[in-house]
PDB file of N, CA, C and O in Angstrom, chain B, residues numbered from 101:
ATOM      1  N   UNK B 101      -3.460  12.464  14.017  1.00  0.00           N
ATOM      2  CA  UNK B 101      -3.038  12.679  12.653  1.00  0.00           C
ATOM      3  C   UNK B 101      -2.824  14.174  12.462  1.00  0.00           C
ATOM      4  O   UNK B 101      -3.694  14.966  12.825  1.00  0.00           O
ATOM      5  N   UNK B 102      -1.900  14.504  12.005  1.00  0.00           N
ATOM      6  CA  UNK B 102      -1.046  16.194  11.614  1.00  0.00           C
ATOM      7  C   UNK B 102      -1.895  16.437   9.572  1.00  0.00           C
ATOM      8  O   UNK B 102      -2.157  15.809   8.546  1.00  0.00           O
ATOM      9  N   UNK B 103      -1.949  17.723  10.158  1.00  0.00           N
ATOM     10  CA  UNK B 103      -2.850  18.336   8.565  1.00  0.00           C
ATOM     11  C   UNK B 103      -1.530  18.789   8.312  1.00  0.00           C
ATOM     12  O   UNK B 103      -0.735  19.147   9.181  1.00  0.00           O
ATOM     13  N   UNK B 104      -1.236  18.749   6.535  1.00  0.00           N
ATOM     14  CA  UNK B 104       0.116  18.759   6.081  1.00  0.00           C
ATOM     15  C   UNK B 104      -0.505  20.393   5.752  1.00  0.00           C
ATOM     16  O   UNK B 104       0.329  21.064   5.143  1.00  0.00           O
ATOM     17  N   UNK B 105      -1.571  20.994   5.995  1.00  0.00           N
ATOM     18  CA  UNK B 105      -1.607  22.216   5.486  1.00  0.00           C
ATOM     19  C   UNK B 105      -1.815  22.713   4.095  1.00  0.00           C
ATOM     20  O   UNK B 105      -1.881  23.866   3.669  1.00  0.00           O
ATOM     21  N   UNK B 106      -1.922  21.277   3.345  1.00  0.00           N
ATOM     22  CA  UNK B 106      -2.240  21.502   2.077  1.00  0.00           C
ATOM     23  C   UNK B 106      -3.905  21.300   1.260  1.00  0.00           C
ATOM     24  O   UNK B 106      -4.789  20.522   1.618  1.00  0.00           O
ATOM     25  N   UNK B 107      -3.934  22.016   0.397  1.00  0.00           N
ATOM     26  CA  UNK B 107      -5.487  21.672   0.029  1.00  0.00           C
ATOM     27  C   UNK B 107      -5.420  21.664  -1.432  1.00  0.00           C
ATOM     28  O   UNK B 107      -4.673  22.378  -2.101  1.00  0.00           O
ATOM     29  N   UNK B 108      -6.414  20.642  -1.965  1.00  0.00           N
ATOM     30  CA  UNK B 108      -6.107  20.565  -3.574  1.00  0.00           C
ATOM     31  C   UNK B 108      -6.995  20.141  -3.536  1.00  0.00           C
ATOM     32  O   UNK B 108      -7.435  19.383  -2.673  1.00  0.00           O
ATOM     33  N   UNK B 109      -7.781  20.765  -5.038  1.00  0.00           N
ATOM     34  CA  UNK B 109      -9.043  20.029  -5.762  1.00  0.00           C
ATOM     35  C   UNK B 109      -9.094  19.141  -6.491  1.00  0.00           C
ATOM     36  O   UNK B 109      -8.084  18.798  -7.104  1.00  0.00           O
ATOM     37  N   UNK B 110     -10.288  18.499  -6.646  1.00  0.00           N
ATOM     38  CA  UNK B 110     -10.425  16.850  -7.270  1.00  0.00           C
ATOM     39  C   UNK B 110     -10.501  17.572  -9.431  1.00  0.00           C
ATOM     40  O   UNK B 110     -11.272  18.369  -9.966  1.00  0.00           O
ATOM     41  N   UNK B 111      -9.595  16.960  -9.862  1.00  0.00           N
ATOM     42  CA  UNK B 111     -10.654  17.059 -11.322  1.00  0.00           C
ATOM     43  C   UNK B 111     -11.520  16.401 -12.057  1.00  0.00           C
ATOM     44  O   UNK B 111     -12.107  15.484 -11.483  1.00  0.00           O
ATOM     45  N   UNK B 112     -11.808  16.629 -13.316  1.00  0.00           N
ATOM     46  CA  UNK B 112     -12.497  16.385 -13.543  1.00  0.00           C
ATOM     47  C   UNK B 112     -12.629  14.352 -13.991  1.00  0.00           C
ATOM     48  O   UNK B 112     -13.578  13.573 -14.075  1.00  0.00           O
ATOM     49  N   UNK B 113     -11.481  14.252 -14.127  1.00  0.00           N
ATOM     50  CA  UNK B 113     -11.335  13.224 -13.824  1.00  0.00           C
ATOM     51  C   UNK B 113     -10.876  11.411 -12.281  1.00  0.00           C
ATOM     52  O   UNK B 113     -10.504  10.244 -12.161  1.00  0.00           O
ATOM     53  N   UNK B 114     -11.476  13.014 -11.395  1.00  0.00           N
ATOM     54  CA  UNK B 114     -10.943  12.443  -9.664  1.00  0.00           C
ATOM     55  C   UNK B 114      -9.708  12.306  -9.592  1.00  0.00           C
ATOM     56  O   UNK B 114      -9.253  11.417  -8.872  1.00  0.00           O
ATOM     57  N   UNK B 115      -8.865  13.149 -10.316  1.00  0.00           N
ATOM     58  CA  UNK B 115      -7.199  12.922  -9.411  1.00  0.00           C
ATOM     59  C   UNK B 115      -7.370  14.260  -8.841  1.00  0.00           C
ATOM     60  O   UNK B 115      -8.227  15.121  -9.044  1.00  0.00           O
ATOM     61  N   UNK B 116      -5.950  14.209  -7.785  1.00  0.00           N
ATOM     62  CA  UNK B 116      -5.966  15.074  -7.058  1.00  0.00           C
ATOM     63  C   UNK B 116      -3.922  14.888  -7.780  1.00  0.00           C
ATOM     64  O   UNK B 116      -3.457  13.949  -8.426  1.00  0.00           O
ATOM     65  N   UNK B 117      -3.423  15.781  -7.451  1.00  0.00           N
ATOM     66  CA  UNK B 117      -1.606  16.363  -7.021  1.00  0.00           C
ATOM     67  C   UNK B 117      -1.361  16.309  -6.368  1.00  0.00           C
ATOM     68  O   UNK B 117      -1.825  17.188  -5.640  1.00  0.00           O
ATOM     69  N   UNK B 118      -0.154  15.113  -5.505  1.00  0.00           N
ATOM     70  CA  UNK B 118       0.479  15.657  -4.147  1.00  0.00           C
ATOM     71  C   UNK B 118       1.488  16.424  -4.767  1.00  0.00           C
ATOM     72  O   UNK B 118       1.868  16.582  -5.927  1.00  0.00           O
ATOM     73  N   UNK B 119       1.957  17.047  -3.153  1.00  0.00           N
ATOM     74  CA  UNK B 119       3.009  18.264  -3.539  1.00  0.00           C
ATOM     75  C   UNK B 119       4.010  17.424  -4.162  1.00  0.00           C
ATOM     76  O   UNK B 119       3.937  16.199  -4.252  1.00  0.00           O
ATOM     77  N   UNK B 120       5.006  18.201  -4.613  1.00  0.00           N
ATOM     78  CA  UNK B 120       6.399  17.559  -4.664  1.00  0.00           C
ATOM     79  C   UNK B 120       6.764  17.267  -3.100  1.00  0.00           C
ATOM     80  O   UNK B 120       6.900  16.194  -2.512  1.00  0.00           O
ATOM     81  N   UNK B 121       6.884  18.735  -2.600  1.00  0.00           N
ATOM     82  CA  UNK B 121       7.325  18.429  -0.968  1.00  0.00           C
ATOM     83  C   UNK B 121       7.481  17.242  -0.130  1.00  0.00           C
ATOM     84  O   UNK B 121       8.423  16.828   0.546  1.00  0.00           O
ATOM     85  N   UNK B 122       5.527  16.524  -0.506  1.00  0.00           N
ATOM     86  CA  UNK B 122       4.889  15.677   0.145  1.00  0.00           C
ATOM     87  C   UNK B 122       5.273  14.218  -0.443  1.00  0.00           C
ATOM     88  O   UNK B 122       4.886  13.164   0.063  1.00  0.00           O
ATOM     89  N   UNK B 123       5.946  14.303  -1.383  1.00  0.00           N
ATOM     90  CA  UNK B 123       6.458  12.988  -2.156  1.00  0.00           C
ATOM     91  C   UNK B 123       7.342  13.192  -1.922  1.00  0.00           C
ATOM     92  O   UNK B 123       7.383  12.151  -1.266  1.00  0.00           O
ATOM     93  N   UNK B 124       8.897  13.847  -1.692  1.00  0.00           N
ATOM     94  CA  UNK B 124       9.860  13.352  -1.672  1.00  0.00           C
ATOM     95  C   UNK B 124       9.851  13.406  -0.150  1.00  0.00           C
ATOM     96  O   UNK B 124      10.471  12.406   0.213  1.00  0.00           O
ATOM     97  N   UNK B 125       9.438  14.107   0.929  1.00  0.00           N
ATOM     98  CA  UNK B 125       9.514  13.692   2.292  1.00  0.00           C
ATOM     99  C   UNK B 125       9.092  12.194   2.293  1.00  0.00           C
ATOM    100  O   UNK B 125       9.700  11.532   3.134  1.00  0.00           O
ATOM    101  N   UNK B 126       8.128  11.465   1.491  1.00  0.00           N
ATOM    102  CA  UNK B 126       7.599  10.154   1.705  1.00  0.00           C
ATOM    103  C   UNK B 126       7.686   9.120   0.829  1.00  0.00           C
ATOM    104  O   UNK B 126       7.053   8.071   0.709  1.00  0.00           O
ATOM    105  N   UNK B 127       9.075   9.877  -0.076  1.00  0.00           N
ATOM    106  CA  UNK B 127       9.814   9.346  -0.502  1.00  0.00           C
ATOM    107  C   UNK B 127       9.071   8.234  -1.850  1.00  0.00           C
ATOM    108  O   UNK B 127       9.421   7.138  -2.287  1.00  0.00           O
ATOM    109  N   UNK B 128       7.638   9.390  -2.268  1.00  0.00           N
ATOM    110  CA  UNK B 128       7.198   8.749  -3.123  1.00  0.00           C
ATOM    111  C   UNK B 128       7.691   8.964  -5.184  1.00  0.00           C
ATOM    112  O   UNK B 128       7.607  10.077  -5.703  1.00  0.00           O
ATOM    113  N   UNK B 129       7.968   8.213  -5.678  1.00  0.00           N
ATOM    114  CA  UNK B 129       8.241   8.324  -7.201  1.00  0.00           C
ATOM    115  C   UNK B 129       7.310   8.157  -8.164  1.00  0.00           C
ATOM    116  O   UNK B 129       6.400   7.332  -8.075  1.00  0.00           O
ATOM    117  N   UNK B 130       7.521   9.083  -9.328  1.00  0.00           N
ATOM    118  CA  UNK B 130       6.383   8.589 -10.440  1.00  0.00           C
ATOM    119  C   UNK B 130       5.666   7.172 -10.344  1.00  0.00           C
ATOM    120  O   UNK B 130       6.334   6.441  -9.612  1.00  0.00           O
ATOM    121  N   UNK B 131       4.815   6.697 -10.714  1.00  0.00           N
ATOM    122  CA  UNK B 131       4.891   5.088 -10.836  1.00  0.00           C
ATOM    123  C   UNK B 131       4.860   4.436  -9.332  1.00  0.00           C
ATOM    124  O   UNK B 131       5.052   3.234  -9.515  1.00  0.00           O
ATOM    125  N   UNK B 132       4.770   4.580  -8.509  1.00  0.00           N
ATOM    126  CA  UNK B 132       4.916   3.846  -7.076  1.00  0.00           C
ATOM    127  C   UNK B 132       3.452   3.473  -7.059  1.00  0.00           C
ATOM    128  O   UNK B 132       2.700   4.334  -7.517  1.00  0.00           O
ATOM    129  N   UNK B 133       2.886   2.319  -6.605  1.00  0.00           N
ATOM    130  CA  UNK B 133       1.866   2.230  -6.156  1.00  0.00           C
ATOM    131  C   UNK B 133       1.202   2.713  -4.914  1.00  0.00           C
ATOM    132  O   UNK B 133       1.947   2.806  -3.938  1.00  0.00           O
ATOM    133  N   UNK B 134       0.140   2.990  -4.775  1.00  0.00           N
ATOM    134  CA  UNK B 134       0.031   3.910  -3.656  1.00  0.00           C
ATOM    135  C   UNK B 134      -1.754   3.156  -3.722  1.00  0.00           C
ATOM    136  O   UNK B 134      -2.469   2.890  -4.689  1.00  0.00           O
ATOM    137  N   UNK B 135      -1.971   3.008  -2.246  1.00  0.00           N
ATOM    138  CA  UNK B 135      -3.015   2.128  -1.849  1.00  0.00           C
ATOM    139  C   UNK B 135      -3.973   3.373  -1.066  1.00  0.00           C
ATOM    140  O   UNK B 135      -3.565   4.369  -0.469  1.00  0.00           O
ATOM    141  N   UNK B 136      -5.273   2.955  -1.289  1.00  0.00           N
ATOM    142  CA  UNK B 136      -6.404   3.992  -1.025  1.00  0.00           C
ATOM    143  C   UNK B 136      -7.047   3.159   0.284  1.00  0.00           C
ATOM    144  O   UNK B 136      -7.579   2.073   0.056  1.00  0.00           O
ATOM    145  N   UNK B 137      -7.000   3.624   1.513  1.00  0.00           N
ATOM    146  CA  UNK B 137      -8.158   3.298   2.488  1.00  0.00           C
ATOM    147  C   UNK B 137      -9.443   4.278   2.787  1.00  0.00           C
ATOM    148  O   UNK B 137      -9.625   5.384   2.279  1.00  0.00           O
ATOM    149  N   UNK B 138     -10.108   3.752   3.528  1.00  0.00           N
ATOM    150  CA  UNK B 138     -11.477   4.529   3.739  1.00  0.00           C
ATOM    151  C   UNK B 138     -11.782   4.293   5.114  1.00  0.00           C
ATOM    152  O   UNK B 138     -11.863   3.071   5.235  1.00  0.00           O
ATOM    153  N   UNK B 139     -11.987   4.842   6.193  1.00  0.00           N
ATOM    154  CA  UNK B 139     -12.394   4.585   7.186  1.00  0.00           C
ATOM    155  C   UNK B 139     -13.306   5.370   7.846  1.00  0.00           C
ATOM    156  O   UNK B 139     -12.865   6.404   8.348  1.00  0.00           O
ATOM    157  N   UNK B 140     -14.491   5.119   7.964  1.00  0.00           N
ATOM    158  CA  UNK B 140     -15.667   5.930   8.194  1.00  0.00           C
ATOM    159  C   UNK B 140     -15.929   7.039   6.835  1.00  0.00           C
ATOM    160  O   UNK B 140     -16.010   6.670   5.664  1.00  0.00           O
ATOM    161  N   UNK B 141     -15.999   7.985   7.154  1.00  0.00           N
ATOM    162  CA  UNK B 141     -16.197   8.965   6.693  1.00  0.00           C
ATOM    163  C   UNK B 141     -14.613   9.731   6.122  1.00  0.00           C
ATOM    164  O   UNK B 141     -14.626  10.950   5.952  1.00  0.00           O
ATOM    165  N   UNK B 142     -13.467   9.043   5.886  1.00  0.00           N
ATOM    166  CA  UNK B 142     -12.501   9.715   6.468  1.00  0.00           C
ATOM    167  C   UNK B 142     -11.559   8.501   4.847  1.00  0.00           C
ATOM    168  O   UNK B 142     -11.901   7.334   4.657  1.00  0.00           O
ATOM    169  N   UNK B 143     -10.693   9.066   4.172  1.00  0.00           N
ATOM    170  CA  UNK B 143      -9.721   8.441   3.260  1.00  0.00           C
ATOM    171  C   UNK B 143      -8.460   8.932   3.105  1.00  0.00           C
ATOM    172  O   UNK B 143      -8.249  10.116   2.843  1.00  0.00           O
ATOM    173  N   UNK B 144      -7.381   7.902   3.282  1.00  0.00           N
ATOM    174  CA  UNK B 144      -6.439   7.783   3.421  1.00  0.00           C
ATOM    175  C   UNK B 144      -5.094   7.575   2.085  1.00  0.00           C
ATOM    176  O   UNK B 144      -5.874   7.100   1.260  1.00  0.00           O
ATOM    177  N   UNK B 145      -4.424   7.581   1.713  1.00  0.00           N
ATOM    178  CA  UNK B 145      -3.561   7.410   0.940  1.00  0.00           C
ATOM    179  C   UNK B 145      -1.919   6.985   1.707  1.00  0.00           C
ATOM    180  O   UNK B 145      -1.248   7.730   2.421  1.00  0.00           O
ATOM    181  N   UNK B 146      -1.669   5.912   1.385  1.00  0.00           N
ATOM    182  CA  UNK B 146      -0.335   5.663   1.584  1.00  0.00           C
ATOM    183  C   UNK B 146       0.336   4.452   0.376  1.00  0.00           C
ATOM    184  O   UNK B 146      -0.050   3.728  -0.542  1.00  0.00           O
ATOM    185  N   UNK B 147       1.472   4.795   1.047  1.00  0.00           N
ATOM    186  CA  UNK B 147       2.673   4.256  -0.088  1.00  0.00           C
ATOM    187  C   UNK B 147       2.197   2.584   0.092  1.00  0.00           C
ATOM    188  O   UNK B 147       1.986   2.010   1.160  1.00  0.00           O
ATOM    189  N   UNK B 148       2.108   2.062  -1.167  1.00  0.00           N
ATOM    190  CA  UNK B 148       1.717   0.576  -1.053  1.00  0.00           C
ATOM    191  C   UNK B 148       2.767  -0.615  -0.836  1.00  0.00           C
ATOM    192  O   UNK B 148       3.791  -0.719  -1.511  1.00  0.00           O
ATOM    193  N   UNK B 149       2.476  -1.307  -0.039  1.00  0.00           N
ATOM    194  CA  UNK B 149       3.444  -2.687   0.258  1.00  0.00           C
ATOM    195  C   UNK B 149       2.060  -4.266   0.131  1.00  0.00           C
ATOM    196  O   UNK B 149       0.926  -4.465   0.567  1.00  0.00           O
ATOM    197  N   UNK B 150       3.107  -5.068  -0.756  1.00  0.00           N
ATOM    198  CA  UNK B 150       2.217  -6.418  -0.789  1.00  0.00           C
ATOM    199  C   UNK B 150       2.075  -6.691   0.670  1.00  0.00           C
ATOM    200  O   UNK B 150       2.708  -6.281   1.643  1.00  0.00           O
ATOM    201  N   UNK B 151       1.003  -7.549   0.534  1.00  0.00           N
ATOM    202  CA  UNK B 151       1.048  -8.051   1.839  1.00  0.00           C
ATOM    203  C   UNK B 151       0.313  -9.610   1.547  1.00  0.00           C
ATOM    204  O   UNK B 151      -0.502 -10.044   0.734  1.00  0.00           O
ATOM    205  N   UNK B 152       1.095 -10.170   2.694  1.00  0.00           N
ATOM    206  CA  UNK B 152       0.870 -11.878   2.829  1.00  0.00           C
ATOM    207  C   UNK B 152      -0.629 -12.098   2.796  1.00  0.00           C
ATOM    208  O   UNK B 152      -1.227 -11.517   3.701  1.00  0.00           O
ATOM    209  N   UNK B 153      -1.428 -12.859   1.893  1.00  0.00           N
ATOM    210  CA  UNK B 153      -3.115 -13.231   2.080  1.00  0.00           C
ATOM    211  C   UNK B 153      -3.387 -13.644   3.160  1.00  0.00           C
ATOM    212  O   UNK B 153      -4.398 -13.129   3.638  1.00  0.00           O
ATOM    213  N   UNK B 154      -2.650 -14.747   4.066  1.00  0.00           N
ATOM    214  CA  UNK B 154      -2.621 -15.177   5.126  1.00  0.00           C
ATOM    215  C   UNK B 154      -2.436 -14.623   6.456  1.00  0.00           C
ATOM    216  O   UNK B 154      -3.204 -14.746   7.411  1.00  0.00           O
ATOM    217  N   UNK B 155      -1.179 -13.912   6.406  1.00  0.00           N
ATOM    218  CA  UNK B 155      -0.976 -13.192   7.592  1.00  0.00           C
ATOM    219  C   UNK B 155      -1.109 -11.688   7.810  1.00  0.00           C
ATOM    220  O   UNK B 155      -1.405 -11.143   8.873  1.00  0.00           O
ATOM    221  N   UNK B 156      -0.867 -11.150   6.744  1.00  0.00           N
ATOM    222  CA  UNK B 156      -1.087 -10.085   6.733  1.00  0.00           C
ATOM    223  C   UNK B 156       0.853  -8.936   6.716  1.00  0.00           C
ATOM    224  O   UNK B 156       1.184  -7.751   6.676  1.00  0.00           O
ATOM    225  N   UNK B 157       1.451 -10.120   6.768  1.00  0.00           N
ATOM    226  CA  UNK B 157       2.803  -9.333   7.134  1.00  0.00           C
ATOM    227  C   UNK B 157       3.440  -8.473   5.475  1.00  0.00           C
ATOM    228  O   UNK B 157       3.258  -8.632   4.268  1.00  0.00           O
ATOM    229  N   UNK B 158       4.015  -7.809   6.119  1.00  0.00           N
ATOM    230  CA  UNK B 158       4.849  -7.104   4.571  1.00  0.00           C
ATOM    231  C   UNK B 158       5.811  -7.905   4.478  1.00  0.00           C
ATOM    232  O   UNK B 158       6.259  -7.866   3.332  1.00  0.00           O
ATOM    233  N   UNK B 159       6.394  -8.673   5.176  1.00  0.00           N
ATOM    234  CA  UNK B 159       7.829  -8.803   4.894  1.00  0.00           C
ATOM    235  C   UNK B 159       8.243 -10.358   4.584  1.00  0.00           C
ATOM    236  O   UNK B 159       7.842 -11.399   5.104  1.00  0.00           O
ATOM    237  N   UNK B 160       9.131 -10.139   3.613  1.00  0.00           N
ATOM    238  CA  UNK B 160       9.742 -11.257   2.840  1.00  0.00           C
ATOM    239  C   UNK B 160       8.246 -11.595   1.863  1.00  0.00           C
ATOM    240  O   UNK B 160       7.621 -12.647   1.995  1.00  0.00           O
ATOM    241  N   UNK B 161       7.967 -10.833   1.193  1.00  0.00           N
ATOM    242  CA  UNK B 161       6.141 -11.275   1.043  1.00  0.00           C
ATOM    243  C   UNK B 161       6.817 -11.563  -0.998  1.00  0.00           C
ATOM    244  O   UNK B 161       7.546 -10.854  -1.691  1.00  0.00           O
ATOM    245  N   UNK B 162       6.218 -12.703  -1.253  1.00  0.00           N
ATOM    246  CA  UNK B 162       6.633 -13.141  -2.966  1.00  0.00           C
ATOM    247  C   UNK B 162       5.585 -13.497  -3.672  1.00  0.00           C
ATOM    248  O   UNK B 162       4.937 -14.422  -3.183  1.00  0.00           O
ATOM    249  N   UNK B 163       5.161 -13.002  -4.798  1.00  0.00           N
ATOM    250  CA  UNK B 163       4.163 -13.554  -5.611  1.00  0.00           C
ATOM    251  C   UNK B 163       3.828 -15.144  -5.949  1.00  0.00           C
ATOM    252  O   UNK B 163       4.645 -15.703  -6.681  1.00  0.00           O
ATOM    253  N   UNK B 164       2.756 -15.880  -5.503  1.00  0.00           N
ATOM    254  CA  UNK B 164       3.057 -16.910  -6.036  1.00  0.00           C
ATOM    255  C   UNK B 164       1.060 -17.103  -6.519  1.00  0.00           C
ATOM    256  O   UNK B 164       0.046 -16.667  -5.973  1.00  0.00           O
ATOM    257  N   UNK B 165       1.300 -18.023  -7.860  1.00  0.00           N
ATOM    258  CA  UNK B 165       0.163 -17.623  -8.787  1.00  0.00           C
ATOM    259  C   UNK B 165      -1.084 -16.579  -8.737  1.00  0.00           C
ATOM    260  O   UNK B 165      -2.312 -16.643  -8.789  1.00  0.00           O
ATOM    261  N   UNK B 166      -0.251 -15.754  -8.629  1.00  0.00           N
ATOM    262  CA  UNK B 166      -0.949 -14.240  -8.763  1.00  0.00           C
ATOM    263  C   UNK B 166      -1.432 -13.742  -7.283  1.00  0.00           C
ATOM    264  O   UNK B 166      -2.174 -12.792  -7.034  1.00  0.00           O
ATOM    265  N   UNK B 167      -0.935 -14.460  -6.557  1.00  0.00           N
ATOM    266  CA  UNK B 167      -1.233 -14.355  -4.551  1.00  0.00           C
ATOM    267  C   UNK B 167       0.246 -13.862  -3.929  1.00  0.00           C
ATOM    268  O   UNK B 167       1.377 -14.336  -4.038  1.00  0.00           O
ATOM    269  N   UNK B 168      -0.205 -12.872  -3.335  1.00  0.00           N
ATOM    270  CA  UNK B 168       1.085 -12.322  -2.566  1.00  0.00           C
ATOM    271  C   UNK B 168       1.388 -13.523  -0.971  1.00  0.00           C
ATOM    272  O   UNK B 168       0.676 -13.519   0.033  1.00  0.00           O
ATOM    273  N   UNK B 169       2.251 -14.154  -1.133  1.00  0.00           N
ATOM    274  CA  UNK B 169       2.117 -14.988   0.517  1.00  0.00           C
ATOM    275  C   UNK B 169       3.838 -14.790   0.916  1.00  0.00           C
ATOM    276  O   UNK B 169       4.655 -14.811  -0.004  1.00  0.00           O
ATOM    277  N   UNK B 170       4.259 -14.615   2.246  1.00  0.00           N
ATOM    278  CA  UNK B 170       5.113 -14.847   2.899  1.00  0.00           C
ATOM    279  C   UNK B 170       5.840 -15.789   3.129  1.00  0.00           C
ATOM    280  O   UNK B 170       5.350 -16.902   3.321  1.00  0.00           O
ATOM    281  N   UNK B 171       7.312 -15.557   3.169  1.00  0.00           N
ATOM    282  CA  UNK B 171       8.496 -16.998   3.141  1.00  0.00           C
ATOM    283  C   UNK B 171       7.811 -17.862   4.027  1.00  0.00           C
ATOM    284  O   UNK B 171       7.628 -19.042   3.724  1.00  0.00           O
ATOM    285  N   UNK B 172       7.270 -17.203   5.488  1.00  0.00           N
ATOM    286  CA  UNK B 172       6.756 -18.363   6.362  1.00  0.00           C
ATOM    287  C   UNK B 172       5.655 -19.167   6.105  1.00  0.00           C
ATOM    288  O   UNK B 172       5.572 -20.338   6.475  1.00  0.00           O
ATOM    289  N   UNK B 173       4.630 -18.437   5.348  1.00  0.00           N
ATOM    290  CA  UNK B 173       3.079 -19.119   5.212  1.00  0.00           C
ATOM    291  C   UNK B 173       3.540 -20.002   4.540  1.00  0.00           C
ATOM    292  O   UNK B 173       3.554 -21.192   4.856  1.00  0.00           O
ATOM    293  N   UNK B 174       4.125 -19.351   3.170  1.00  0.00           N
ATOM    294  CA  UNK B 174       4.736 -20.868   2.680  1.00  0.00           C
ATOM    295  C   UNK B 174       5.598 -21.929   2.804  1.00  0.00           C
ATOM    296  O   UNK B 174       5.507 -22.925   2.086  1.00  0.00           O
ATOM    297  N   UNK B 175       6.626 -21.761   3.868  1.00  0.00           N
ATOM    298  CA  UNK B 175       6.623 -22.696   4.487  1.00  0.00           C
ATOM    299  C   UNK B 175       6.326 -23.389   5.303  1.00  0.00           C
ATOM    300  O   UNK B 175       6.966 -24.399   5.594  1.00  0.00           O
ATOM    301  N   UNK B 176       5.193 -22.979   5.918  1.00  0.00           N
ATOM    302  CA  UNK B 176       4.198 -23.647   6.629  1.00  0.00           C
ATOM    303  C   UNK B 176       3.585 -24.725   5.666  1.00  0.00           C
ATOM    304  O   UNK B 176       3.668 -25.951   5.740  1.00  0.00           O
ATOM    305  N   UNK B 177       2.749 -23.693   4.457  1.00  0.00           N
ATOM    306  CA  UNK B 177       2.233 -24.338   3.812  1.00  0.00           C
ATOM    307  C   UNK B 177       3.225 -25.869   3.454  1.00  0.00           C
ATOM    308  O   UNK B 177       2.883 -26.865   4.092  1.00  0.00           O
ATOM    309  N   UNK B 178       4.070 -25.975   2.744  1.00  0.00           N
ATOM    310  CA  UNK B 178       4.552 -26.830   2.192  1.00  0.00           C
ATOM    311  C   UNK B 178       4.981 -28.155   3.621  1.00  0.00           C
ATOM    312  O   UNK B 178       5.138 -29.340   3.327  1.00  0.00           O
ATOM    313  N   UNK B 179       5.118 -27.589   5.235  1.00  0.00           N
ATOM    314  CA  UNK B 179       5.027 -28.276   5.768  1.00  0.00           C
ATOM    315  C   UNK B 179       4.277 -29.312   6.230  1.00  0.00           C
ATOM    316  O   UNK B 179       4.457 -30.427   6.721  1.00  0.00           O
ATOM    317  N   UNK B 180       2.910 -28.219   5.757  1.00  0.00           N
ATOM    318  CA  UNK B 180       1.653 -29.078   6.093  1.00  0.00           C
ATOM    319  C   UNK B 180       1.132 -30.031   5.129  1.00  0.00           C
ATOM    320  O   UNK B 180       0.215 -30.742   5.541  1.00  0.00           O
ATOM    321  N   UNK B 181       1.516 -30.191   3.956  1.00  0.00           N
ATOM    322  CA  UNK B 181       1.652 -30.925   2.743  1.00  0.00           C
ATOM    323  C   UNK B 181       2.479 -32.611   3.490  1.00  0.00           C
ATOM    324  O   UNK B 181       2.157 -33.659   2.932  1.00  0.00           O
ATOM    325  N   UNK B 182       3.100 -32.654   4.243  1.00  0.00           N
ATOM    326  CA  UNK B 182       4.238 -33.789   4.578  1.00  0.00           C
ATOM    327  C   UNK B 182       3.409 -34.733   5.566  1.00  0.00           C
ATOM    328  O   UNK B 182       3.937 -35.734   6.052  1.00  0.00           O
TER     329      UNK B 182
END
């Protein structure tokens, strides 16, 4: 992992500022959701994508009653219904 060289303090309310720099290289916008990990001792920030409950995939991923699941799970699912 590369240090972007930047350092910023927490306030008083725990936000921090990314740069501008650091948002439009990552192509982040006002309003984007942005997902918090933690790993060990160590936290992460990246740009957020739903992801399937089941599989875990990003892609083709659609809300269905308030559950993010994938074109395939659900059509699995609905296969396994038959």
């Amino acid at each position: 992992m590369k240090s972007a060289g930047v350092v910023r303090k927490v306030d008083q309310l725990g936000r921090i500022v990314l740069p501008k720099s650091l948002r439009k290289r990552h192509q982040m916008n006002e309003g984007d959701p942005v997902e918090i990990l933690v790993q060990g001792d160590k936290i992460f920030l990246e740009r957020y994508y739903p992801r399937c409950l089941f599989c875990g995939t990003t892609e083709e991923v659609l809300e269905f009653k308030e559950r993010n699941i994938c074109a395939v799970c659900m059509k699995d699912m609905a296969d396994s219904k038959r």
